[in-house]
DRENLUMKE-435855 format. One line per field, with one value per atom (N, C-alpha, C): residue in one letter; x, y, z negated. Coordinates in Angstrom, 3 decimals. Layout:
BEGIN
type: [A, ...]
c1: [X, ...]
c2: [Y, ...]
c3: [Z, ...]
# end
This chain:
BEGIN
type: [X, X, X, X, X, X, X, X, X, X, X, X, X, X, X, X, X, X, X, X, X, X, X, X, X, X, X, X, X, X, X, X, X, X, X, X, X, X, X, X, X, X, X, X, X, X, X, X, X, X, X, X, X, X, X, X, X, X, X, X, X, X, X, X, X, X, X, X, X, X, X, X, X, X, X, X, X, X, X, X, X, X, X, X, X, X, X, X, X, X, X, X, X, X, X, X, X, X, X, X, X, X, X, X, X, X, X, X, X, X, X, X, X, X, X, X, X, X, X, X, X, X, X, X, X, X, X, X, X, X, X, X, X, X, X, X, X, X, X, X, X, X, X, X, X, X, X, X, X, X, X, X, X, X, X, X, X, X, X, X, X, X, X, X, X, X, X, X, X, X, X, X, X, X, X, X, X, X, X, X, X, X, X, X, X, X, X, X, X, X, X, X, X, X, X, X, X, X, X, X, X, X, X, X, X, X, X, X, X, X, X, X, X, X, X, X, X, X, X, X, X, X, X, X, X, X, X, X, X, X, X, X, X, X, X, X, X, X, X, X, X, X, X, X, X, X, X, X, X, X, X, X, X, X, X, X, X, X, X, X, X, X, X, X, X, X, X, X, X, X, X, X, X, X, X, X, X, X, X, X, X, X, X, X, X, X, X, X, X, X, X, X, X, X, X, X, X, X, X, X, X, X, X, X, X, X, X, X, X, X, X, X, X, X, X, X, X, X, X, X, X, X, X, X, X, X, X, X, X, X, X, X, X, X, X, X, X, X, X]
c1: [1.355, 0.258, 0.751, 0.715, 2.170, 0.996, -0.408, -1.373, -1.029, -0.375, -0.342, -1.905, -2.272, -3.745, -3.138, -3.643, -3.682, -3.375, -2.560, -1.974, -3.467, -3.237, -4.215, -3.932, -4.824, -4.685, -4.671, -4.501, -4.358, -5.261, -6.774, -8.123, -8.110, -7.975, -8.068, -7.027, -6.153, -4.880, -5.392, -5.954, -6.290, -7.573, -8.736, -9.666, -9.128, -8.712, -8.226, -7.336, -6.419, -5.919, -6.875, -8.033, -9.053, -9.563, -9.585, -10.233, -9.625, -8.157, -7.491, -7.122, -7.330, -6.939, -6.908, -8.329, -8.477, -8.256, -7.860, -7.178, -6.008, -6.345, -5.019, -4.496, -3.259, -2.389, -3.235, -3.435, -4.070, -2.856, -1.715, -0.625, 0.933, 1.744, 3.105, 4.248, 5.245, 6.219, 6.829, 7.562, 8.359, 9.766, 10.644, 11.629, 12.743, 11.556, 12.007, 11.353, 11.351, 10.914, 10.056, 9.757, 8.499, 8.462, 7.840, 7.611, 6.269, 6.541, 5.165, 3.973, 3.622, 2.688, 2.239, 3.202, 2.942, 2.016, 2.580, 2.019, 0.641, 0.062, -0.991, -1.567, -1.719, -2.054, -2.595, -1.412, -1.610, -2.621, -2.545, -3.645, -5.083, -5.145, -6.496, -7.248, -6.256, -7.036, -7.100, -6.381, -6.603, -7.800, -7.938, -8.954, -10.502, -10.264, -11.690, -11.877, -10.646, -10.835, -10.641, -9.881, -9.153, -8.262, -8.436, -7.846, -6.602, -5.881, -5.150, -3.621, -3.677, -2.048, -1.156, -0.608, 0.430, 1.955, 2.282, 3.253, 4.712, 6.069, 6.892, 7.950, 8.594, 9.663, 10.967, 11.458, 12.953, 14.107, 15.568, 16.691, 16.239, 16.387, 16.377, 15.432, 15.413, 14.779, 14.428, 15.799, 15.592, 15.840, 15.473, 15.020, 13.479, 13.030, 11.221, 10.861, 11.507, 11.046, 11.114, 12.347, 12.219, 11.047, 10.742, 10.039, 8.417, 7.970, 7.049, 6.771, 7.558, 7.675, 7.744, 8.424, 7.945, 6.514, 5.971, 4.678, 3.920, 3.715, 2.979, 3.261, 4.584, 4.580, 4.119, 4.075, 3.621, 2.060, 1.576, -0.001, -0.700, -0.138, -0.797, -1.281, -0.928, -1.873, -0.625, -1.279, -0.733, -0.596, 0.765, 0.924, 0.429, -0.694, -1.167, -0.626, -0.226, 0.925, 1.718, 2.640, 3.716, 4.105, 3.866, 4.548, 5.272, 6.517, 7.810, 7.634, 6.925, 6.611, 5.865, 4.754, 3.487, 3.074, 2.745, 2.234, 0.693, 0.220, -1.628, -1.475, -1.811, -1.921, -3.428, -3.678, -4.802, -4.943, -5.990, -6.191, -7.803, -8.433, -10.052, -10.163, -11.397, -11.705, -12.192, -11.826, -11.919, -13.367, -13.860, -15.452, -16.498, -16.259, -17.160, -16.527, -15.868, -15.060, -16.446, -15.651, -16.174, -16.148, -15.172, -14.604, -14.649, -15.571, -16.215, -14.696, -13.469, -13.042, -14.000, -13.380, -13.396, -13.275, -13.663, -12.886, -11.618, -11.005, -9.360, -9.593, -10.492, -10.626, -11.553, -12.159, -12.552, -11.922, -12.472, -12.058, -12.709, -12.409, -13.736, -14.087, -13.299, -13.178, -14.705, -14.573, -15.408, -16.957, -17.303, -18.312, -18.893, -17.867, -18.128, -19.019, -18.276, -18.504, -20.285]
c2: [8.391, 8.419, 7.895, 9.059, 8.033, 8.761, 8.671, 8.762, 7.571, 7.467, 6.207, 6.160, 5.313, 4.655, 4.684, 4.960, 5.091, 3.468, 3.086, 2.047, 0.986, -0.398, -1.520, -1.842, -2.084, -2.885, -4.300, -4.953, -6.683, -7.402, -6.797, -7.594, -7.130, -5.621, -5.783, -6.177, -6.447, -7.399, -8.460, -9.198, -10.980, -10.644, -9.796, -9.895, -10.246, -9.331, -9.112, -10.536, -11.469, -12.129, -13.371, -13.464, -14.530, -14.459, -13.008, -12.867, -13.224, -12.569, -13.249, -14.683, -15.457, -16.836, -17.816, -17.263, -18.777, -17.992, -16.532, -15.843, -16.092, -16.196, -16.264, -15.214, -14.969, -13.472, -13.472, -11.702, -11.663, -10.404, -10.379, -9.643, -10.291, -10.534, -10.902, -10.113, -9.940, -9.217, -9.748, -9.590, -10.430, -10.207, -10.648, -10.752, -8.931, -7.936, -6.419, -5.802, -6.652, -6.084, -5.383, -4.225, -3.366, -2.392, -2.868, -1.871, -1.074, -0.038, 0.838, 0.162, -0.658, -1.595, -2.551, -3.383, -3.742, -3.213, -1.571, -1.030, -0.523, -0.245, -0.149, -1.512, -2.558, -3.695, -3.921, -3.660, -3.179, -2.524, -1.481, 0.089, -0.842, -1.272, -1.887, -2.553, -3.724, -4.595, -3.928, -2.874, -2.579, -1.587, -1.166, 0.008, -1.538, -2.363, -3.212, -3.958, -4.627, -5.447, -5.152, -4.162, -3.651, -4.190, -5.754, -6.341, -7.295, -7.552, -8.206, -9.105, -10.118, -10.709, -10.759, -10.226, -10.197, -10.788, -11.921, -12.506, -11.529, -11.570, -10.840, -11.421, -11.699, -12.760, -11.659, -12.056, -11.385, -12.095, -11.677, -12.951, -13.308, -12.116, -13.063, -12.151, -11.742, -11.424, -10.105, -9.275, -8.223, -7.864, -8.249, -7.347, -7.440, -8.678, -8.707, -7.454, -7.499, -6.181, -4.742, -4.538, -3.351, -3.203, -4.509, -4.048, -4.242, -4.562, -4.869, -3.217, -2.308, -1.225, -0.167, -0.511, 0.775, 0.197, -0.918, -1.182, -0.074, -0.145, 0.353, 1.908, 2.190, 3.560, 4.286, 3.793, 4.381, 4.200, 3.081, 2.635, 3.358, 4.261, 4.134, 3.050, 1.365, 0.632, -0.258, -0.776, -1.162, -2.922, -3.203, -4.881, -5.346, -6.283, -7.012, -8.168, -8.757, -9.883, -10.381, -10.828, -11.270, -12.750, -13.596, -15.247, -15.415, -15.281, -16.182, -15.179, -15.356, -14.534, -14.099, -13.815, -13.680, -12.402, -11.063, -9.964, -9.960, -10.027, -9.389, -7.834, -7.088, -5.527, -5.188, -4.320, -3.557, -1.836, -1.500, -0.151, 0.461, 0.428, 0.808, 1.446, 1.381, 2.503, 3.582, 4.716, 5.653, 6.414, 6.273, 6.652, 5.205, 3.983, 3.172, 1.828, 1.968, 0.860, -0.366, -1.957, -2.606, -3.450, -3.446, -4.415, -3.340, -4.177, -3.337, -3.908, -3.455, -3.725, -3.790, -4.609, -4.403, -3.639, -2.912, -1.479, -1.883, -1.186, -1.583, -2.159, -2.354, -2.695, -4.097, -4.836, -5.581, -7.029, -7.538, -9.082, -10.063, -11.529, -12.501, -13.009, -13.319, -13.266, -11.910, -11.320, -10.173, -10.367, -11.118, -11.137, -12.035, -13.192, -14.466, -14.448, -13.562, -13.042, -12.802]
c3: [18.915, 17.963, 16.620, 16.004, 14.407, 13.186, 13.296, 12.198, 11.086, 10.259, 9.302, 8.669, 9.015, 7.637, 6.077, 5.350, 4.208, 3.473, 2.602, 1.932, 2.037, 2.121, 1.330, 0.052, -0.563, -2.125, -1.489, -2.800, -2.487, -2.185, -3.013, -2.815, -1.011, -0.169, 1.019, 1.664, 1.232, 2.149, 2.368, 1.347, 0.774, 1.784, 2.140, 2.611, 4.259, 4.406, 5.955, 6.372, 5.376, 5.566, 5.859, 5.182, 5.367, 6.631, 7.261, 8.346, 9.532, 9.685, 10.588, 10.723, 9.487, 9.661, 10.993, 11.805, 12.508, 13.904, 13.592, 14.915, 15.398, 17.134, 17.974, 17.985, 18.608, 18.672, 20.149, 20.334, 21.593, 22.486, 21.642, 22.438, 21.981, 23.052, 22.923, 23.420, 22.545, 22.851, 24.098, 25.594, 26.100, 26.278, 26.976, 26.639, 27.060, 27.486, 27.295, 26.284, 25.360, 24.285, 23.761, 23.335, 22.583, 24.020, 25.231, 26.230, 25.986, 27.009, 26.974, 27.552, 27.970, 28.493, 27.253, 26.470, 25.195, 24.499, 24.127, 23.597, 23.485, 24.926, 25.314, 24.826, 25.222, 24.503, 23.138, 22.377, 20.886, 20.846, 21.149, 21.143, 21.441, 22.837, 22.573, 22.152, 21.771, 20.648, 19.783, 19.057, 17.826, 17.675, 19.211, 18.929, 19.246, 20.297, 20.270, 19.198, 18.000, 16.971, 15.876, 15.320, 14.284, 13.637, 13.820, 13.203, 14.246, 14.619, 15.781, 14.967, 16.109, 15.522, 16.930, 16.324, 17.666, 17.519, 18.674, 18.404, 18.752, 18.084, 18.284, 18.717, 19.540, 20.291, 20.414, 19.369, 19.294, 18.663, 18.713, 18.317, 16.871, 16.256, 14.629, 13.926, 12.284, 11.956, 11.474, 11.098, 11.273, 12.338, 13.608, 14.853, 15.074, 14.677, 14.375, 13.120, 12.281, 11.528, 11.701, 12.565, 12.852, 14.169, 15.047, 15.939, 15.033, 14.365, 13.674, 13.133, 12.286, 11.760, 13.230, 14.055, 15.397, 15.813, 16.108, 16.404, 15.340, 13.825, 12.865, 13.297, 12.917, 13.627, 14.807, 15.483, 16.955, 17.122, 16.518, 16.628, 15.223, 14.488, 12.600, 12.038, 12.929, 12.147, 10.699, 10.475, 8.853, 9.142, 8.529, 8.405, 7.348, 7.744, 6.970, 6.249, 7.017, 7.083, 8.129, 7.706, 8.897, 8.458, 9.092, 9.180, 9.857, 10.310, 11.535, 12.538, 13.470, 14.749, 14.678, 14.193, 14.175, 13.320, 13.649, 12.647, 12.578, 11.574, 11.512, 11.454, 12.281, 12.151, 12.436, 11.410, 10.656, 11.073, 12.194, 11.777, 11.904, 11.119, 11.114, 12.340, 12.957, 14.521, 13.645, 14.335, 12.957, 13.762, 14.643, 14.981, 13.899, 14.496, 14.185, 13.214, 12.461, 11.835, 11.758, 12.318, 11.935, 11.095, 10.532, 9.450, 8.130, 6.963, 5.766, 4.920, 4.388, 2.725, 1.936, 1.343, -0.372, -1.164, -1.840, -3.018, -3.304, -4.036, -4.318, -5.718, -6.389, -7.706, -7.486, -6.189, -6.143, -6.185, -7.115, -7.302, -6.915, -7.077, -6.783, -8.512, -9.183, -10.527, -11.395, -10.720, -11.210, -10.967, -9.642, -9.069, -9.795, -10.220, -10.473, -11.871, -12.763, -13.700, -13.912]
# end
């Protein structure tokens, strides 16, 4: 399933990042790496939450990125952010999205205004 979602702007990066804050990872890589069982995992949180963090347990760091980039690829969902082990991945349910963005032109500065 290699549908890519369409790019985030920063106001919905920064949104999505507030949201995941006080989230646990609810999937972990183990030590066979990006298996097909994983994956399924991925798939469902992303299809029950949209929003998910999933921890990535690999030697160093570009082997977390490339497995971070086959996760996005194979799922269409989009990295939100990545800390150490840890990815936030993003992909709207494309019947019922529950998580509303921001416009791409939305600020807090603006509102404030």
């Amino acid at each position: 399933m290699s549908n890519q979602s369409k790019p985030l702007g920063e106001a919905q990066k920064k949104h999505l990042k507030r949201l995941a804050h006080h989230r646990r990872p609810i999937v972990q890589t183990g030590a066979n790496g990006l298996t097909e069982a994983v994956l399924a995992e991925i798939e469902r949180g992303l299809n029950d939450h949209e929003l998910i963090k999933t921890r990535i347990v690999a030697g160093d760091r570009e082997e977390r990125s490339n497995m971070i980039a086959e996760i996005c690829e194979r799922t269409g969902a989009t990295l939100v952010q990545r800390i150490g082990h840890v990815a936030v991945l993003y992909r709207p349910h494309p019947e019922k999205p529950r998580i509303e963005l921001p416009g791409p032109g939305h600020s807090r500065r603006a509102l404030a205004s």
